[in-house]
VOTORZA-890662 format. One record per residue: residue in three letters; z negated, y negated, x negated of N, C-alpha, C in turn. Coordinates in steps of 0.2 Angstrom, whole numbers, plus 5000, padded with zeros to 4 digits. Example, Ala and Ser with C-alpha at 12.3 -4.5 7.8 and 13.67 -1.06 7.14 Angstrom:
<rs>
ALA496150284934496150224938496150164934 SER496550114936496450054932496150004936 
</rs>
This chain:
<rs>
UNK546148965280546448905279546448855285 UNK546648895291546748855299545848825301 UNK545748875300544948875301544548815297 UNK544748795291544448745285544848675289 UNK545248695290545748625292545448615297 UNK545448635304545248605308544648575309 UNK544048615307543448605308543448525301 UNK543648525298543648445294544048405295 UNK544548395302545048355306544548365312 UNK544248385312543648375319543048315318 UNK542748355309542348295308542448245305 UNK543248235305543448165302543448135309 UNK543748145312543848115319543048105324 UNK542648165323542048165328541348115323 UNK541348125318540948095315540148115319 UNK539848085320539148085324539248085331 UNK539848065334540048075343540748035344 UNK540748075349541448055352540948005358 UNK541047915354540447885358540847865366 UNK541447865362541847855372541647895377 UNK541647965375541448005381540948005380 UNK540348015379539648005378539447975382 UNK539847915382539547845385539747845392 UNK540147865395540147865401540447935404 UNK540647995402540848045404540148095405 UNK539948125410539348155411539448215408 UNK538848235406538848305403538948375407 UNK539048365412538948415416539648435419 UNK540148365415540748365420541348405418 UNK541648435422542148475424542748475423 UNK543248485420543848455422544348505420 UNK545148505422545748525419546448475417 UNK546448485411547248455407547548485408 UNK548348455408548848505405549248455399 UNK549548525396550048485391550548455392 UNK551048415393551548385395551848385392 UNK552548405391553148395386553448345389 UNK553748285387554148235385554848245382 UNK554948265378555548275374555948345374 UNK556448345375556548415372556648435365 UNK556648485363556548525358556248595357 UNK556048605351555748675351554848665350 UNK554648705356553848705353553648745347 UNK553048705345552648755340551848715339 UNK551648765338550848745337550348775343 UNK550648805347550148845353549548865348 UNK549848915342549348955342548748905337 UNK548748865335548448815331547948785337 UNK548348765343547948715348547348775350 UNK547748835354547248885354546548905349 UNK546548905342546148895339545848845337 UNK545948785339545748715338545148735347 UNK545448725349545048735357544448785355 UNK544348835354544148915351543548885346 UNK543848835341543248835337542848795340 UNK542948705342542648665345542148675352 UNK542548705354542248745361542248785365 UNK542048865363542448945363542448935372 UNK541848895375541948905383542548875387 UNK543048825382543548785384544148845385 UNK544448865390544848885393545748875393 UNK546148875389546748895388547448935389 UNK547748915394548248965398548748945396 UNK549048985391549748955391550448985395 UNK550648925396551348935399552148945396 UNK552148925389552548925386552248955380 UNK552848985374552449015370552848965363 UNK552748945357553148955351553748965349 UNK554048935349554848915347555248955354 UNK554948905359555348935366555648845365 UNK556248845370556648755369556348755376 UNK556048685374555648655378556348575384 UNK556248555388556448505389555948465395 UNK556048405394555648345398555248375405 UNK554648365406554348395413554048465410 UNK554048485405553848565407552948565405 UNK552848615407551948615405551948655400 UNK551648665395551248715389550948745389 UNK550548725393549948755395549348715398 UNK548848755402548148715405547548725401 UNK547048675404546648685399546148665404 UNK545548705404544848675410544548685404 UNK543948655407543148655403542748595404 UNK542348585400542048525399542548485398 UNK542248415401542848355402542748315395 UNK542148335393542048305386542648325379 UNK542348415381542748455376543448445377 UNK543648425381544348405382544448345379 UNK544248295380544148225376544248235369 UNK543648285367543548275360544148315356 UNK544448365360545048385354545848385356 UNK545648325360546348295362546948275357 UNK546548235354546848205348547148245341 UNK546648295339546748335335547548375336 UNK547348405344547848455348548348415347 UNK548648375351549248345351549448335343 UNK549048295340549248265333549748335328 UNK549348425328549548455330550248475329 UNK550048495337550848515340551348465340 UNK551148385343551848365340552348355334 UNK551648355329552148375320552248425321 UNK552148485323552548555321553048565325 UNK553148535330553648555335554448485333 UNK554048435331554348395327554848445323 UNK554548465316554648505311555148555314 UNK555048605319555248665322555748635325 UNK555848575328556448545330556948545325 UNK556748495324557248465314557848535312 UNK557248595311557548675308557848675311 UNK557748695318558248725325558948695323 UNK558948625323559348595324559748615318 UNK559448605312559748625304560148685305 UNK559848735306560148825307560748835311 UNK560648795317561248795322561748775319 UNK561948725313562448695311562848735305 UNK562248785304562448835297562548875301 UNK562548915309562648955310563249005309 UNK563349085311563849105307563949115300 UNK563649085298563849065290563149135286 UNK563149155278562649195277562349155274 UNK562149105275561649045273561049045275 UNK560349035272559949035274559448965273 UNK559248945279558948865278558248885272 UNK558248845269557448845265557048765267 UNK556548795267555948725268555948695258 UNK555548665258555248635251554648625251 UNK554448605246553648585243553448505245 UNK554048475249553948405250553548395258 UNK552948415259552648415265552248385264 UNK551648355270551348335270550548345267 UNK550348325263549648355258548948375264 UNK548748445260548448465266548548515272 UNK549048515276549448515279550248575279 UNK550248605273550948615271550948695273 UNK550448725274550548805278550548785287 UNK550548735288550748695295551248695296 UNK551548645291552248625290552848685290 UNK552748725285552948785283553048835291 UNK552448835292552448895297553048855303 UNK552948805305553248755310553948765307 UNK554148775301554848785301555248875302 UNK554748905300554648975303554948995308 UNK554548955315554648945321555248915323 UNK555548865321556048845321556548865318 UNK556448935315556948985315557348985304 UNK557148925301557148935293556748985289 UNK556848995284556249015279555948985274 UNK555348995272555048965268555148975261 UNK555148935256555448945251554848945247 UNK554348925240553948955237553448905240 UNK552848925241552148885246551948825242 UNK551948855232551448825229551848815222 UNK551548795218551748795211551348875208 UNK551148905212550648965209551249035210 UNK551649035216551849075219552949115216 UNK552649065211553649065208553849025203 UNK554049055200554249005193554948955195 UNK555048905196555648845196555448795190 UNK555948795186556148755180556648715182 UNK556348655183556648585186556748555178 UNK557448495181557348455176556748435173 UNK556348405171555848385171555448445167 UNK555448505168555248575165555748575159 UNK556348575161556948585154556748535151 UNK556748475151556748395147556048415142 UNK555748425146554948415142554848525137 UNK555248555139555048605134555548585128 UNK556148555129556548545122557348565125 UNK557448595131558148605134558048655138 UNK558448695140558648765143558548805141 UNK558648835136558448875130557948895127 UNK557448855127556848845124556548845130 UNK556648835136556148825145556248905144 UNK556848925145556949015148556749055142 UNK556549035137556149115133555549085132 UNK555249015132554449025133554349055141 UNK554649055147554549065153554449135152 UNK554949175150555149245148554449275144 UNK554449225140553649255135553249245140 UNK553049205142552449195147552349245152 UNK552549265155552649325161552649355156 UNK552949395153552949455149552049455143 UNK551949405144551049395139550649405144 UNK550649345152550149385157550249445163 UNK550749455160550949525164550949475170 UNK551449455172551749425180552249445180 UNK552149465188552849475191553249415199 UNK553349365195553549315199554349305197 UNK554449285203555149265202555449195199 UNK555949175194556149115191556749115195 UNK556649045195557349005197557548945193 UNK558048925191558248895186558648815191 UNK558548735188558848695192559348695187 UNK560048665188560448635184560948575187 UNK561048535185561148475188562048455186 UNK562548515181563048495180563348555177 UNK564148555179564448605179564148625170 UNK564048565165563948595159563548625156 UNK562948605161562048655162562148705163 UNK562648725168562848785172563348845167 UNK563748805165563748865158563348885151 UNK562948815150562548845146561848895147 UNK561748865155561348935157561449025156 UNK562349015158562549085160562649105155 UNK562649075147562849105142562049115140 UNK561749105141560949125137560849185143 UNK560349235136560349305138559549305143 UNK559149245143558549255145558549265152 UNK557949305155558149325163558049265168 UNK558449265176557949215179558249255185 UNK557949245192558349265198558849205201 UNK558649155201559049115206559249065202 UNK559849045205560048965202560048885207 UNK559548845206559748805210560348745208 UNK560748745212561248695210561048615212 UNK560948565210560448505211561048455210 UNK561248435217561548365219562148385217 UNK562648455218563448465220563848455224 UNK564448435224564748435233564948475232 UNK564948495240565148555240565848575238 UNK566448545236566948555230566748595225 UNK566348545222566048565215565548655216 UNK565348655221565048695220565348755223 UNK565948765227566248815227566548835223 UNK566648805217566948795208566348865206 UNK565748815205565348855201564948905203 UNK565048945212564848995213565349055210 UNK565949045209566449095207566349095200 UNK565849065196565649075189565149135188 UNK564649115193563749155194563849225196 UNK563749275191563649355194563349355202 UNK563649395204563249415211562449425211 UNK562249455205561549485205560949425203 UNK561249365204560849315205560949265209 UNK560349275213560349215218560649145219 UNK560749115222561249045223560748985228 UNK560648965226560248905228560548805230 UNK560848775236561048705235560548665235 UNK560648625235559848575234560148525233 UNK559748455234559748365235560248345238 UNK560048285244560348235246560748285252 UNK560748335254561248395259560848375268 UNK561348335270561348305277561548335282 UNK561448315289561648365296562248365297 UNK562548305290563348295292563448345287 UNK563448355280563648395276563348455274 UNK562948465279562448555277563048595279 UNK563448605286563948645285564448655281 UNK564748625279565348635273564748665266 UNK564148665262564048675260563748745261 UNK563648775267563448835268564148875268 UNK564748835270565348865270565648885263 UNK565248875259565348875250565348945248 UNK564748985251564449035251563949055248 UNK563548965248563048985244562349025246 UNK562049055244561449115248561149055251 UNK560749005248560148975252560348895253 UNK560148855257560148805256559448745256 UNK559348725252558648685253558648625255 UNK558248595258558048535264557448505264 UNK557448425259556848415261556548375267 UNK557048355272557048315275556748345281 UNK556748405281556448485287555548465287 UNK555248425281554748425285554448345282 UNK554748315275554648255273554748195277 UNK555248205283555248135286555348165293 UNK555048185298555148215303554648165310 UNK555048145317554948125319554548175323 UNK553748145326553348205333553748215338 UNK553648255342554048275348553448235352 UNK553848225356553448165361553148235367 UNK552248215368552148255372551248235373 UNK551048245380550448225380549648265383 UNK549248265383548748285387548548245393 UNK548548285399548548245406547948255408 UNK547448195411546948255416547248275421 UNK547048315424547148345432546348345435 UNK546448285439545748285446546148355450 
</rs>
């Protein structure tokens, strides 16, 4: 998948030549870059820029100094890069484009997780990433210390409103879901959303099975309420609108996980650049 990604983020960008350096950088010429961090933060992407470099031009030389979710601050290097001055040109843009989104993203977590620390909360990502792009995004929160929560719509069964409205309720979602894994012989895991303490009883009085409950858009009041409802033996899930100001008190609830889609859907680059070095 890294390998498919790059090489099509190469010919989007290189097209028939990278005509800036063509046009006046000699082919013969020689040089070395470094990475320069700007911001602080946590890095991520080395190992991406590494194979961006690797595919484009296996002679282009790569040393890194820093590795993947080390905390970065202003002035530091990532690492050097010799070779062609071209090859350097040409996967500049890529590289950086990169690492500043993932280390963005790897930021954002770090900072999320620190705020739950202590706590048996567990950060989750979401399926709101960037199209294309989303086992980037994912891995980037990895590194920044969260877990990923299902990759796809293929990897886990979640019955969102939207699932419940259109099969006929709750009841009629959870035994065609029940049927359906038990027809194609799957073994995925169900998560159920519920949107109100009266969802939430009607859930837990139906006998059909699921592992996880998301609770969608509770404060944390309310849902310290309805975690003392939910057997142990099934998962606990916060979800919607859970900010840097309000993610602690709701990890204080007890609940197992909390989801965040702000971890990779609105995430600022981390400022950083490619230098030549004469």
């Amino acid at each position: 998948m890294l390998d498919e990604f790059i090489k099509s983020a190469l010919q989007e960008d290189i097209q028939d030549g990278d005509h800036s350096s063509l046009a006046c950088v000699p082919t013969t010429a020689k040089s070395k870059a470094i990475l320069l961090i700007k911001e602080a933060g946590v890095l991520a992407g080395m190992q991406v820029a590494q194979r961006i470099c690797q595919i484009y031009d296996p002679s282009l030389q790569m040393t890194p100094l820093l590795k993947d979710g080390d905390r970065i601050s202003y002035g530091q290097i990532a690492f050097t890069l010799e070779g062609s001055a071209r090859s350097i040109l040409a996967v500049e843009r890529l590289l950086l484009n990169c690492m500043q989104h993932m280390s963005g993203v790897a930021s954002k977590t770090a900072h999320y997780v620190e705020l739950i620390a202590g706590t048996n909360c567990t950060l989750l990502d979401t399926r709101k990433t960037t199209p294309g792009l989303r086992f980037l995004d994912k891995y980037a929160v990895k590194i920044g210390g969260g877990a990923n929560h299902r990759f796809g719509l293929y990897d886990m069964i979640m019955l969102k409103d939207n699932h419940i409205d259109y099969a006929g309720g709750l009841s009629a979602a959870l035994e065609r879901t029940n049927a359906y894994l038990h027809d194609h012989k799957l073994d995925l895991k169900v998560e159920v959303e519920v949107r109100s303490m009266d969802e939430l009883t009607e859930l837990l009085a139906l006998e059909q099975c699921y592992d996880r409950i998301m609770l969608d858009n509770f404060t944390p009041e309310a849902l310290k309420v309805a975690l003392t409802l939910i057997p142990s033996s099934i998962e606990t899930e916060a979800s919607g609108g859970i900010t840097e100001a309000t993610i602690r008190a709701y990890a204080e609830t007890g609940v197992q996980f909390i989801s965040v889609g702000a971890l990779t859907h609105s995430v600022k680059a981390l400022d950083m650049s490619l230098k030549a070095q004469l």
